[in-house]
N, C-alpha and C positions, 0 to 999 in steps of 0.2 A: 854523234851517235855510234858513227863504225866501232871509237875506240871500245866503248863498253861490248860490243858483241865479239871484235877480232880475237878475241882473246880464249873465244872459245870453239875459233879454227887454229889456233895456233901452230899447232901439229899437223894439219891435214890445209896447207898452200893452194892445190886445187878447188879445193870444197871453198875456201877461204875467196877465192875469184868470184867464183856461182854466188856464194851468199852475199858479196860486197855488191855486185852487177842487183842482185835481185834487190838490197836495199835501195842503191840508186836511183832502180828504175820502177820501182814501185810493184812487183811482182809477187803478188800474194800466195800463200802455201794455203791451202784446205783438205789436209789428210796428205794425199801424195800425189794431190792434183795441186797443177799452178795456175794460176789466172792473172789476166792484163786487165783491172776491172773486170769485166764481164764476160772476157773471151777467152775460155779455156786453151790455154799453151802445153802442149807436149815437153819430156823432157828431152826430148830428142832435136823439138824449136831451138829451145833453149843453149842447147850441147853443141849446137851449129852455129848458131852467132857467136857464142865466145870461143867456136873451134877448141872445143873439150868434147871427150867420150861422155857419149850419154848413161855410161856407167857413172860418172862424177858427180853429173846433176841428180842421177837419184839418190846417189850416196849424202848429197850436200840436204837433199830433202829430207831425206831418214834421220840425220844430224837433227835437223831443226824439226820435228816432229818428236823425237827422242829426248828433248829438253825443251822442258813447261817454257823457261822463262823465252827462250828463243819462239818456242811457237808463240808464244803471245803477244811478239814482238812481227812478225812474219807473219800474221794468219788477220792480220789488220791493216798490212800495205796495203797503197792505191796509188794509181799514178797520178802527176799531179804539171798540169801546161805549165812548159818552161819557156818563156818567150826570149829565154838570151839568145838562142840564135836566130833567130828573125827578127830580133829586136831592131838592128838596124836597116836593114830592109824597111823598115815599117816609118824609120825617120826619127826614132827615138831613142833615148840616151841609154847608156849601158857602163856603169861605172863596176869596177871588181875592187875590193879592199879584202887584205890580210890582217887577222884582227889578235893581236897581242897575247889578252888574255878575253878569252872566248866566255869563262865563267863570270866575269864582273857586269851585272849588272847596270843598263843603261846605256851602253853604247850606240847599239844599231835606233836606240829611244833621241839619241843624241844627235845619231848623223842624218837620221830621217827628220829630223826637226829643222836642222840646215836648211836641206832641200826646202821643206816644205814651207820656210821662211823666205827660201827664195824666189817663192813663188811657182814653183814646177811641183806635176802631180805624181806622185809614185805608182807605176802598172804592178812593178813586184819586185818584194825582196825576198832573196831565196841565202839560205844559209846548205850549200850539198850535204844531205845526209852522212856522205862522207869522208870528207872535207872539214874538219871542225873551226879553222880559224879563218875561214872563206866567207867574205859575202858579196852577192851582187845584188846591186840596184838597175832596174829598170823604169827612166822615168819616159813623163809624157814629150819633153824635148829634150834634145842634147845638154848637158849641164855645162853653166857656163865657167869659166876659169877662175872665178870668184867665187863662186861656191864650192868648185876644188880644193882651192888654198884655205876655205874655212876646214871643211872636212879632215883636211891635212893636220891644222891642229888640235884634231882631236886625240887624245892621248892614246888610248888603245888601236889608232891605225897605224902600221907600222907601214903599209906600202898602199897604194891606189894603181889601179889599171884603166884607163882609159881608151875605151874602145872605140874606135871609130872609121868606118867604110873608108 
């Protein structure tokens, strides 16, 4: 998703930070107010975690309020639980794959099938908003080394990550 919107911070590096961070994290634009779901965030909140002038964050605002297609892409964020990092705390699996060609149809159809042939249940697969050829699986146990080396030959993975405490 980043790729289609970076393109129109191209020019402006800073603003282009603010608006990737606020895709990631699910931070919603409504006029020249931001919101975390439900909880109105200052751009000065904001300007402080990513250690940028809160002159940046508004200017990043005003950008994506100054173009339809961007507000209507930013005025529909929300955040959404990511359970990779506590996933293993919790005792359960956490696989990362690098995925080839991101636009071909069926792959994550493909490697969620594996899994779930092998009998383990999927808590979440998350593709990072912007990250395009990233995905992580999170299942209900550790995945065992047999369903790795299936997964492996699946043609669109080009790498696997295995995570583990």
């Amino acid at each position: 998703m980043w790729r289609k919107i970076e393109s129109e911070f191209s020019r402006l590096p800073s603003q282009a930070t603010v608006a990737k961070y606020m895709l990631e994290t699910g931070i919603k634009v409504d006029g020249m107010k931001l919101y975390f779901d439900k909880v109105a965030m200052s751009h000065s909140q904001l300007a402080t975690a990513l250690e940028k002038d809160k002159r940046i964050v508004t200017s990043t605002v005003k950008t994506i309020n100054d173009d339809p297609r961007l507000y209507e892409i930013y005025s529909k964020l929300s955040p959404t639980c990511n359970l990779f990092n506590m996933a293993l705390n919790m005792g359960w699996g956490v696989i990362g794959m690098d995925i080839c060609y991101t636009g071909k149809p069926g792959t994550m159809g493909e490697i969620t099938s594996i899994i779930g042939e092998g009998g383990i249940s999927i808590r979440q697969a998350q593709c990072p908003a912007t990250s395009a050829g990233l995905l992580y699986i999170i299942t209900d146990t550790p995945i065992p080394a047999r369903i790795i080396e299936k997964i492996r030959k699946v043609s669109d993975v080009k790498t696997i990550t295995f995570y583990q405490e």
